[in-house]
MISE-309545 format. One record per residue (C-alpha): y, z, x; residue number from 1. Coordinates in nm, 3 decimals. Layout:
// residues N
Y, Z, X, NUM
...
//
This chain:
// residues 515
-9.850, 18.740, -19.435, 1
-9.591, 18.520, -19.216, 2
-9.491, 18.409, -19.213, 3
-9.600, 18.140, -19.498, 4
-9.379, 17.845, -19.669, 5
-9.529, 17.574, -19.806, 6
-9.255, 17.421, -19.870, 7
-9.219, 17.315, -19.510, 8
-9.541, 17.193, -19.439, 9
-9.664, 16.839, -19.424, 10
-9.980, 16.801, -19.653, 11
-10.256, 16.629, -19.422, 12
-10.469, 16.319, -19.571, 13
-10.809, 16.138, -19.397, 14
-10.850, 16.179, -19.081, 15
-10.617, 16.429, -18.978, 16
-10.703, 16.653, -19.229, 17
-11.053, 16.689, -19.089, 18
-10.918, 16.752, -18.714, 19
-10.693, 17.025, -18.915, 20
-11.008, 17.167, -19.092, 21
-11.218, 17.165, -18.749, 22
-10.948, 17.341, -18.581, 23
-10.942, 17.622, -18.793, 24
-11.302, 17.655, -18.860, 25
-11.322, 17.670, -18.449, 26
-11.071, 17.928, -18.433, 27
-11.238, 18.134, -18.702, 28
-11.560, 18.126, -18.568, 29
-11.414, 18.226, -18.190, 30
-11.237, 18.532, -18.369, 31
-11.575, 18.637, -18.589, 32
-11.777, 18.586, -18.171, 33
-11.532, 18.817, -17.994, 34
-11.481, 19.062, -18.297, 35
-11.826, 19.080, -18.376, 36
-11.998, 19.039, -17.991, 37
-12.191, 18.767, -18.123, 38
-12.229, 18.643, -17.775, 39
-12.294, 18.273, -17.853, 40
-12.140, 18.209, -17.517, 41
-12.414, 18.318, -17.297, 42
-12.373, 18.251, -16.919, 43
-11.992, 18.236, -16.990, 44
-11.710, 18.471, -16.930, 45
-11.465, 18.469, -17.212, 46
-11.239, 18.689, -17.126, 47
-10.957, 18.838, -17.324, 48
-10.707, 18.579, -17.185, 49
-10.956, 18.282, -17.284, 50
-11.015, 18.384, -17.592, 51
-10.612, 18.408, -17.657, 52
-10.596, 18.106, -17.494, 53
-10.849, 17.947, -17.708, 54
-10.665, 18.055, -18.061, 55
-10.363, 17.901, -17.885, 56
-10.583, 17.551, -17.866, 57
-10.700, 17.620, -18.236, 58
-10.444, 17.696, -18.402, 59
-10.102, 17.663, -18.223, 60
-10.173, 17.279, -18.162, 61
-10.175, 17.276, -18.570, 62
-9.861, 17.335, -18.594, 63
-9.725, 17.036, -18.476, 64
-9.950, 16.873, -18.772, 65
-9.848, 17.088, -19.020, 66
-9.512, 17.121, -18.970, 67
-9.292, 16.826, -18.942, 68
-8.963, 16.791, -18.683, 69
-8.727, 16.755, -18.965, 70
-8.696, 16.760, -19.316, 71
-8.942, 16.448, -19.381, 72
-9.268, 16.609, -19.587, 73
-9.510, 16.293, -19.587, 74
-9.838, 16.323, -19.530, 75
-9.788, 16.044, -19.222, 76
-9.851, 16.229, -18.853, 77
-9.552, 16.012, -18.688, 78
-9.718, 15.911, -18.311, 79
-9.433, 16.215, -18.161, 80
-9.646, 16.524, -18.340, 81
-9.969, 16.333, -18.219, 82
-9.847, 16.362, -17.862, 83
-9.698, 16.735, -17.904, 84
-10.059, 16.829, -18.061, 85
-10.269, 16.685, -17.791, 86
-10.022, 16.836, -17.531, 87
-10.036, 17.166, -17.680, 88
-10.441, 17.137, -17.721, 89
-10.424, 17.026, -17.379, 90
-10.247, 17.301, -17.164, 91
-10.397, 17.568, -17.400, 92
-10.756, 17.416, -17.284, 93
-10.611, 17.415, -16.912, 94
-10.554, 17.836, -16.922, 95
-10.842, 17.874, -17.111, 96
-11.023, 17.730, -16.861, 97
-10.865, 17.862, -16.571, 98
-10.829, 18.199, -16.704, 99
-11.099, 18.422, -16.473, 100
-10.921, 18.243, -16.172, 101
-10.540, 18.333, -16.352, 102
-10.677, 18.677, -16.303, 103
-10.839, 18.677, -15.985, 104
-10.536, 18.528, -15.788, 105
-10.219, 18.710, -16.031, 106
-10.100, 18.366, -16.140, 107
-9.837, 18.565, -16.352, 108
-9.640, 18.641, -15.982, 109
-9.774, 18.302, -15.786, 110
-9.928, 18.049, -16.048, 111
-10.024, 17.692, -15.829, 112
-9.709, 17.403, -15.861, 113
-9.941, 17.233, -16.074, 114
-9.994, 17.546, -16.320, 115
-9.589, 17.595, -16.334, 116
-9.592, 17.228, -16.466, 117
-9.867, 17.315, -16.744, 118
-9.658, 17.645, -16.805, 119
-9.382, 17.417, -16.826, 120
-9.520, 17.203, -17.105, 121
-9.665, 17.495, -17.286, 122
-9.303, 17.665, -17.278, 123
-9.161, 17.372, -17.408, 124
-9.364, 17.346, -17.658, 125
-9.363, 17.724, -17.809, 126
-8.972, 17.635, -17.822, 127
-9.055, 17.344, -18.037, 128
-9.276, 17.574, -18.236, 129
-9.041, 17.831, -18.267, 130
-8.760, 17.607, -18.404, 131
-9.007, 17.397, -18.701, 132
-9.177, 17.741, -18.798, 133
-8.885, 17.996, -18.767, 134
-8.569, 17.753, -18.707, 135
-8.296, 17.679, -18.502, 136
-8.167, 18.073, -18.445, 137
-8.533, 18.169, -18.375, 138
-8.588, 17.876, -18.122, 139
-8.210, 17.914, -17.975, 140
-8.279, 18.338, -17.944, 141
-8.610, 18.258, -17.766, 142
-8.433, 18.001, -17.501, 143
-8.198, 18.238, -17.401, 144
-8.419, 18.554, -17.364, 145
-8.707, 18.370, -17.195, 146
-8.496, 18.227, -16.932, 147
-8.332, 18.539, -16.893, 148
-8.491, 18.653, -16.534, 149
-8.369, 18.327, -16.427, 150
-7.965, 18.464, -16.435, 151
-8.011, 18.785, -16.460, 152
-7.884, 18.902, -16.127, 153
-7.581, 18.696, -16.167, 154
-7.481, 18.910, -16.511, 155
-7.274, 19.178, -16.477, 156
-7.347, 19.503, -16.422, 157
-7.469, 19.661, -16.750, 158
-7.670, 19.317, -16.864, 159
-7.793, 19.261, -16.518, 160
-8.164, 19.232, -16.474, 161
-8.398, 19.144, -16.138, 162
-8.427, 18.770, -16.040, 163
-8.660, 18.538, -16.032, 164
-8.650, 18.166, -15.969, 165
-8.723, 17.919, -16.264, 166
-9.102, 17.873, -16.148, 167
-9.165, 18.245, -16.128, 168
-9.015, 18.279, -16.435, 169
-9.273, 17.986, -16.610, 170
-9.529, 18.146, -16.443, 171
-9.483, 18.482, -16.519, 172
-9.409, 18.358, -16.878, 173
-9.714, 18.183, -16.950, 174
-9.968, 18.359, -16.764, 175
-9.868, 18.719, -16.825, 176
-10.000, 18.965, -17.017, 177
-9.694, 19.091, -17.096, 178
-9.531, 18.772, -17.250, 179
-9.729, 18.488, -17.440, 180
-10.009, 18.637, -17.421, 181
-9.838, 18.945, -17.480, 182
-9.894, 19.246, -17.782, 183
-9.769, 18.975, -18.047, 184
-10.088, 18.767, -17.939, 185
-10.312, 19.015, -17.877, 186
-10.293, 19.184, -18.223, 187
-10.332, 18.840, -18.367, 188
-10.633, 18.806, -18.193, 189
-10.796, 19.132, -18.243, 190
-10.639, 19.239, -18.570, 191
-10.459, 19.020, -18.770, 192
-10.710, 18.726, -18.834, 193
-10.917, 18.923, -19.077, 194
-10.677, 19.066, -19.286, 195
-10.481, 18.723, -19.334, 196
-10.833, 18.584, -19.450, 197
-10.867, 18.859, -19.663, 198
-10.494, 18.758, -19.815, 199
-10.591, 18.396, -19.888, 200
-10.993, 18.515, -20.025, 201
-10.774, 18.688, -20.313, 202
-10.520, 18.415, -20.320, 203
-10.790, 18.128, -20.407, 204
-10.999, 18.374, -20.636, 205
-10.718, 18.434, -20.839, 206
-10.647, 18.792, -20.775, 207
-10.277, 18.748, -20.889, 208
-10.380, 18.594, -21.281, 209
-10.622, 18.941, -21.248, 210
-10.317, 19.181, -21.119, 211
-10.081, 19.008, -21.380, 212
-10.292, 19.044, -21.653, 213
-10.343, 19.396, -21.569, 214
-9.991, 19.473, -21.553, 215
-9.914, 19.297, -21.861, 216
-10.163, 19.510, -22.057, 217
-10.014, 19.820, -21.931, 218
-9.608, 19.715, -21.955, 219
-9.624, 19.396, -22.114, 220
-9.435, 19.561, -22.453, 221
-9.183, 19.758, -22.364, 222
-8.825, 19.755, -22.260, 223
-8.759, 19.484, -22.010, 224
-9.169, 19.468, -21.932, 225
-9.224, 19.164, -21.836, 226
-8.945, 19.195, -21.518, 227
-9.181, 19.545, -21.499, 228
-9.490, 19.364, -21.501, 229
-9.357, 19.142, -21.179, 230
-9.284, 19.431, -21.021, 231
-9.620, 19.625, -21.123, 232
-9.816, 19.306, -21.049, 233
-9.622, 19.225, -20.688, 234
-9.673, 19.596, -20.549, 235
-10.065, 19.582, -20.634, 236
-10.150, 19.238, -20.545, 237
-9.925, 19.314, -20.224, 238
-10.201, 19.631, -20.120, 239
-10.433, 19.318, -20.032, 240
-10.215, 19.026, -19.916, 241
-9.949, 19.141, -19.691, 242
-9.770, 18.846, -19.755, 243
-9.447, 18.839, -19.965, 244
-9.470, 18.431, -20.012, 245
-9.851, 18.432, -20.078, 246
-9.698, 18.708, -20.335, 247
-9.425, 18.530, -20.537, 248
-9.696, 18.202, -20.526, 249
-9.911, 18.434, -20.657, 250
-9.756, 18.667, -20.917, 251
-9.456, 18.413, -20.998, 252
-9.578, 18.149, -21.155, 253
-9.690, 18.362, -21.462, 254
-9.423, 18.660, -21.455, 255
-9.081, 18.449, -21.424, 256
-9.171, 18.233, -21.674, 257
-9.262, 18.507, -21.888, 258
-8.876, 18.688, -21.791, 259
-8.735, 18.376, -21.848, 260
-8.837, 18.351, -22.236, 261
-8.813, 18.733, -22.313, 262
-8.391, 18.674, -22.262, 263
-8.374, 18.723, -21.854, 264
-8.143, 18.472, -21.672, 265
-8.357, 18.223, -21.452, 266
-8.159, 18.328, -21.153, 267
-8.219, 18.709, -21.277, 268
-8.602, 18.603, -21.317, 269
-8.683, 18.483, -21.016, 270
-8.459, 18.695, -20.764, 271
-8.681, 19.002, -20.983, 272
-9.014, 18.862, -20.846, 273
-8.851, 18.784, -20.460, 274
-8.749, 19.081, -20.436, 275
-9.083, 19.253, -20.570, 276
-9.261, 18.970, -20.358, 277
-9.115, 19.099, -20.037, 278
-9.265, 19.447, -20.076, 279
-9.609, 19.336, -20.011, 280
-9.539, 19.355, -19.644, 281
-9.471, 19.689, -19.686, 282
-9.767, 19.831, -19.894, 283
-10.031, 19.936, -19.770, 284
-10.301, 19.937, -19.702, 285
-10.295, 19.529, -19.566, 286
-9.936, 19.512, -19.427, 287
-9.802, 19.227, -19.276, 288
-9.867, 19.108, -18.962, 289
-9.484, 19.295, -18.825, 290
-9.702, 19.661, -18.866, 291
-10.017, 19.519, -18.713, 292
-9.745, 19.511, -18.429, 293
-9.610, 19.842, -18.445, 294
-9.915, 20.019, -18.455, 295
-9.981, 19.803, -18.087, 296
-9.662, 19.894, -17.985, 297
-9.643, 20.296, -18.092, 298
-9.983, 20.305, -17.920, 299
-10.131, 20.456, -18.213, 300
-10.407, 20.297, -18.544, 301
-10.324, 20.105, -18.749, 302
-10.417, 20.333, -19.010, 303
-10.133, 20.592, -18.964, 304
-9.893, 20.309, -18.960, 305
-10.033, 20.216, -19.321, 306
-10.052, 20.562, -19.420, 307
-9.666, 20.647, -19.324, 308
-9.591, 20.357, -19.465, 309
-9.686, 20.461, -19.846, 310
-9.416, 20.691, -20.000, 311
-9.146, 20.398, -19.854, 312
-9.341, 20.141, -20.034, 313
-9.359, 20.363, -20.370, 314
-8.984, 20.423, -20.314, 315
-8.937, 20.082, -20.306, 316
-9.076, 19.981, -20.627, 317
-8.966, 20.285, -20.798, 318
-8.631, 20.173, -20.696, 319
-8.734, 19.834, -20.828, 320
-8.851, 19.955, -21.144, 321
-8.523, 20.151, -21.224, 322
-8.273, 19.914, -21.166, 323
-8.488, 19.656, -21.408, 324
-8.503, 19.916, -21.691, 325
-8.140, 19.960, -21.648, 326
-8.050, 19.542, -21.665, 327
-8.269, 19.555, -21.934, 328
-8.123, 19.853, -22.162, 329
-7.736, 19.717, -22.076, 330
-7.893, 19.362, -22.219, 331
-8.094, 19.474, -22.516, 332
-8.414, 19.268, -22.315, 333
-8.720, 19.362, -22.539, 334
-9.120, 19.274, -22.430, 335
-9.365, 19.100, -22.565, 336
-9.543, 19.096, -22.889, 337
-9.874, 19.362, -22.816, 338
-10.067, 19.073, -22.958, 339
-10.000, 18.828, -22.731, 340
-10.073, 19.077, -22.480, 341
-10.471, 19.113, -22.312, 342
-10.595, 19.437, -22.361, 343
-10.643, 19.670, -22.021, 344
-11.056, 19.690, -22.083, 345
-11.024, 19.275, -22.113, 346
-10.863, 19.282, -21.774, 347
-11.048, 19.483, -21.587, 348
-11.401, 19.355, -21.755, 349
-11.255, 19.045, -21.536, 350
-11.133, 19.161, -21.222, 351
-11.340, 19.454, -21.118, 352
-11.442, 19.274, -20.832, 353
-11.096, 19.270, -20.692, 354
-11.093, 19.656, -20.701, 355
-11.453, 19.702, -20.553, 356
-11.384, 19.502, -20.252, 357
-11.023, 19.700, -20.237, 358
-11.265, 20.028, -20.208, 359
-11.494, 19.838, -19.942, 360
-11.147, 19.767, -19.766, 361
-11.011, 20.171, -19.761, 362
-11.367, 20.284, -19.709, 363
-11.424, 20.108, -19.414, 364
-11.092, 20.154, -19.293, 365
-11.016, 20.526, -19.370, 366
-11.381, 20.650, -19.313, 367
-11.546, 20.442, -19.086, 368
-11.213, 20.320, -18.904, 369
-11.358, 20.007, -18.835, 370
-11.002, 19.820, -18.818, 371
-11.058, 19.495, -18.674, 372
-11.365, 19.467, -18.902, 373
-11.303, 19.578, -19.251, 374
-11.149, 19.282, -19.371, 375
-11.390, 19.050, -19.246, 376
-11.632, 19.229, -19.446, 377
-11.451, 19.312, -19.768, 378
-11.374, 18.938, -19.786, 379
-11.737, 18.866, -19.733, 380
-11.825, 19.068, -20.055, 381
-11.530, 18.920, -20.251, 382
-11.664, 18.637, -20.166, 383
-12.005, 18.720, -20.321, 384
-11.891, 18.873, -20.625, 385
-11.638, 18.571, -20.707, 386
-11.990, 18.360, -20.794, 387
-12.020, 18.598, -21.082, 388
-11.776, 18.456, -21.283, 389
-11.685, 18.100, -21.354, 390
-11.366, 18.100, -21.321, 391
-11.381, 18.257, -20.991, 392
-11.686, 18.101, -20.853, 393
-11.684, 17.920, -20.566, 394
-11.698, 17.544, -20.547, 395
-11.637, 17.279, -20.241, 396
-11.293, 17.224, -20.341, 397
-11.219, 17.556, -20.355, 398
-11.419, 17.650, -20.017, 399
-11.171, 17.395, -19.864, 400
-10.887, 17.525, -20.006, 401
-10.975, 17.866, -19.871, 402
-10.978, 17.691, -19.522, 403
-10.663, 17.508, -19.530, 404
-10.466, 17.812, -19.676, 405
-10.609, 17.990, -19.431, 406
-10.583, 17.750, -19.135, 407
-10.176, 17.702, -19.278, 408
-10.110, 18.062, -19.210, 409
-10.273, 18.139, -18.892, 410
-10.126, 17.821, -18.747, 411
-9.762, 17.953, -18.888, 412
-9.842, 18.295, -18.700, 413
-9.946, 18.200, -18.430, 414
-9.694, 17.978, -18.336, 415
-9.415, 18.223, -18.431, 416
-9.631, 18.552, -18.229, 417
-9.693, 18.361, -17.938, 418
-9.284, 18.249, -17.924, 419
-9.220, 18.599, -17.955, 420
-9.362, 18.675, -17.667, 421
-9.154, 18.484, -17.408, 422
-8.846, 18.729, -17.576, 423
-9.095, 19.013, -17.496, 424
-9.198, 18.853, -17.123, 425
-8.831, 18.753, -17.026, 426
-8.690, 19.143, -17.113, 427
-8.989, 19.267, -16.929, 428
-9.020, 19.110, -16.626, 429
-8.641, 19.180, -16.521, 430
-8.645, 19.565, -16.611, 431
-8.343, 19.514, -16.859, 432
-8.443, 19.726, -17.163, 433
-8.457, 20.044, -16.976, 434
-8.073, 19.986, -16.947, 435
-7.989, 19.824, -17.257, 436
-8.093, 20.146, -17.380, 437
-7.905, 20.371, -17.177, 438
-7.594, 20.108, -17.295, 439
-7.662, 20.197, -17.671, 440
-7.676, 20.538, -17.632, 441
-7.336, 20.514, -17.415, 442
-7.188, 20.285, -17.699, 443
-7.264, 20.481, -18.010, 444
-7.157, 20.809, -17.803, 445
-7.473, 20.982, -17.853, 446
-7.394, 20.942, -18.209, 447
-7.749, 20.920, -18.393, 448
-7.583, 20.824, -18.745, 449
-7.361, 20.554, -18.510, 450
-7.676, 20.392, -18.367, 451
-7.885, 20.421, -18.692, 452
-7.592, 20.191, -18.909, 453
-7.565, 19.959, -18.535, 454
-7.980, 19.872, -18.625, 455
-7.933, 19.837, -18.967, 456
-7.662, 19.592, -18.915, 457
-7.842, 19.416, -18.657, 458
-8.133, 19.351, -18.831, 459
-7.952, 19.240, -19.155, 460
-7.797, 18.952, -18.904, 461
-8.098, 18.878, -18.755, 462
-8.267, 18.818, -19.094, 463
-7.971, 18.586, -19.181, 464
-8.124, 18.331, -18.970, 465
-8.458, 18.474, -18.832, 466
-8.885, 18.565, -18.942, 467
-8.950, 18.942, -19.049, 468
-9.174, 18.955, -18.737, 469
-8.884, 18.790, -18.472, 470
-8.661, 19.056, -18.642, 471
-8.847, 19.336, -18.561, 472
-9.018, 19.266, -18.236, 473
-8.625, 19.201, -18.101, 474
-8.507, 19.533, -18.242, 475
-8.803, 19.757, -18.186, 476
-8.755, 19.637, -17.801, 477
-8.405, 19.692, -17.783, 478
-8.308, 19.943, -18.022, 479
-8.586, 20.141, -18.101, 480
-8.595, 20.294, -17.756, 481
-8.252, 20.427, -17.835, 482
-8.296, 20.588, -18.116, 483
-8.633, 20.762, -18.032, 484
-8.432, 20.883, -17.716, 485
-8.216, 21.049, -17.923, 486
-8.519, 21.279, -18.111, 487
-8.608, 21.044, -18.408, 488
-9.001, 21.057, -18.497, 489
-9.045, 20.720, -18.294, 490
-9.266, 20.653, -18.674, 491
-8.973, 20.641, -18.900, 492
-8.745, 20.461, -18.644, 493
-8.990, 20.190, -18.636, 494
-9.044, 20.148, -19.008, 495
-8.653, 20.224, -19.091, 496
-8.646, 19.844, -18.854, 497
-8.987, 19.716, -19.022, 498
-8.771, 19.774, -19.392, 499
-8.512, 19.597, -19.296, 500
-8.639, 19.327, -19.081, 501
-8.827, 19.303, -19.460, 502
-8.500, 19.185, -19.633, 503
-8.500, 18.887, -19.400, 504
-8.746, 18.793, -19.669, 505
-8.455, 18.741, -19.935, 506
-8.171, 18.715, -19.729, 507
-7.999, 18.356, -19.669, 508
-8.079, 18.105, -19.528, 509
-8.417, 18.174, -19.445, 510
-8.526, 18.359, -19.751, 511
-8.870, 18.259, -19.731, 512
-8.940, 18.490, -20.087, 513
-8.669, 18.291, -20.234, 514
-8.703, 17.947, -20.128, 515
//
């Protein structure tokens, strides 16, 4: 789930490991208090905007930690992230703690001079974010759009939004509900948490070695079936994890190989599992974090999103799954030897824990519709039923590794979700998309197949250089509208721009699935 790569991160040693570690185990245990009403704040107000605040303080100030300014990848904190981590710990703490006053005097419209300085800070910093999590285009793209209110009475007519000054603007920005602490946040905060935990619980138990071996005892013999089994293995480990990285990391590291020796080309091998990586964020029933999103923006649960969202991810691997057997009947690509294969009662004898908390997950979710809460508890029970077996039982080492996968990830989202939101707070506040819509509609002549091609286009360009969820959230605020204008079920517009806001995934430079 997000937005996720390693490969970027700066592995933490001694001390700073341990502030990392707190950090998240704070976060988590704010999330579990205002998911659960737990109430361990008596005699305190935590409001909504507190408690976002707070995961801002937890988790965003990570980032600069984790994720170093350039390409350098030692595990030294250089004395610039130090300062950048307090400073983002810092303001977050100053909203947090002014955030029953932000609401009583509408600081979003007339913030203190001191506040707009914080706000300053803070903006800076989510820039900063922006550009070490999602790079340059993503950081660049959010400058532009969150200072947007600042010119936008001086664009011309079509483009031309209302006005504010540069203070307003800072203060609107971070104090709003409508930007940072917009609907990116707020479904991180009071949707997303759980599932990503739920992601990393099957990560560190070893769900992908289960989900491999399973495929391999179904495909693992015939025509091309080890490329099959990467695709078989990728679409059911990505019903749990959401995450197309946490998928290839997962699924990879046993299926190319495997391609590799059966005849497949290396590059054939691994662009295979990429591109059957990148459809975990579209299976459901744990998406990624971008349909978390839509079902906050469509106003509707997050359970129809998942549920619309099947027969595209089925068509997906199908499609997946055809191509394969075709590369593999023009190259004569046999599978492997049925003994070197497990058998499918071996593989389930192992990992029938997997699928029982996968039941827990749809029951609770389908039947009981307890969203926010299901994955909290189906990780609790796969949890539990890990200590069955010994090579899934939990020890210290991997307790902590659970933590600082998880703490990676949420710090990664966060960063990126909360970014997102000065795009969403700058468009907003200046009562822009209203016409940007009407502009579409005027370009494309009322032409629906015209405006359809002018997203797809513009989301393959923004995943050239963008994050699956900066992709969407950009197009479902300035296209969508469009589109749904012109009689499209506002469902399938939104998930025609989750799909390809997907390929971002496997598209240069970014390619997260790839690199």
């Amino acid at each position: 789930m997000a937005e996720e790569s390693i490969q970027r991160q700066r592995p933490l040693r001694g001390p700073w490991l341990v502030v990392f570690v707190l950090l998240t185990l704070a976060g988590l245990f704010l999330a579990i208090n205002h998911l659960f009403n737990l109430r361990f704040f008596v005699g305190f107000v935590l409001l909504e905007n507190r408690y976002l605040y707070l995961l801002l303080a937890t988790f965003f100030s990570s980032a600069f930690l984790l994720f170093p300014a350039g390409k350098e990848t030692g595990a030294r904190v250089p004395w610039y992230d130090v300062v950048l981590f307090f400073a983002a710990l810092a303001c977050s703490c100053y909203f947090a703690w002014h955030g029953e006053r932000m609401v009583r005097e509408a600081w979003e419209f007339q913030a203190p001079a001191f506040a707009v300085g914080v706000g300053v800070v803070l903006w800076l910093l989510l820039l900063e974010g922006a550009r070490r999590t999602g790079g340059w285009s993503l950081a660049l793209i959010l400058l532009v759009f969150s200072l947007y209110p600042v010119y936008a009475g001086s664009l011309p007519g079509p483009i031309a939004g209302f006005s504010l000054s540069f203070a307003d603007t800072i203060g609107y920005q971070t104090a709003s509900v409508e930007a940072v602490l917009g609907i990116p946040m707020r479904v991180f905060g009071n949707l997303l948490i759980g599932f990503v935990l739920f992601g990393v619980a099957l990560h560190v138990t070893g769900a992908g070695r289960f989900f491999t071996s399973f495929a391999m005892a179904l495909l693992g013999n015939v025509r091309g079936g080890t490329a099959k089994v990467a695709i078989v293995a990728s679409g059911l480990f990505g019903t749990m994890s959401g995450s197309s990285v946490s998928n290839v990391l997962s699924v990879g590291t046993v299926t190319i190989p495997a391609m590799k020796r059966t005849g497949f080309r290396p590059e054939d091998a691994a662009a295979v599992e990429a591109n059957a990586g990148s459809g975990g964020v579209l299976t459901p029933p744990v998406m990624g974090a971008v349909a978390f999103v839509m079902a906050s923006v469509l106003s509707i649960p997050y359970l129809q999103v998942a549920a619309a969202a099947a027969v595209p991810a089925f068509l997906f691997y199908v499609s997946l799954f055809l191509q394969v057997d075709a590369y593999a009947a023009k190259y004569h690509i046999r599978g492997l030897p049925r003994a070197e294969l497990p058998s499918v009662a071996t593989s389930l004898r192992e990992g029938w824990f997997y699928a029982l908390a996968f039941a827990v997950l749809i029951f609770l979710l389908v039947y009981l519709r307890q969203e926010a809460l299901a994955p909290f508890y189906a990780t609790g029970l796969l949890l539990l039923l890990a200590m069955i077996r010994k090579e899934s039982r939990w020890t210290f080492s991997r307790a902590l590794s659970f933590v600082i996968s998880g703490g990676h990830i949420l710090a990664e989202l966060v960063t990126v979700l909360a970014a997102v939101g000065l795009l969403i707070g700058g468009l907003t506040v200046t009562g822009v998309i209203g016409t940007i819509t009407s502009d579409l509609i005027r370009i494309a002549g009322g032409n629906v197949t015209a405006l359809v091609l002018l997203t797809a286009v513009a989301c393959f360009i923004l995943g050239t250089g963008l994050t699956i969820t900066a992709s969407y959230i950009f197009l479902a605020i300035m296209v969508a509208p469009a589109l749904v204008q012109q009689g499209m079920n506002p469902m399938a517009v939104h998930l025609f721009i989750l799909y390809w806001a997907v390929l971002s995934e496997i598209t240069p430079p970014v390619a997260l699935s790839v690199v």
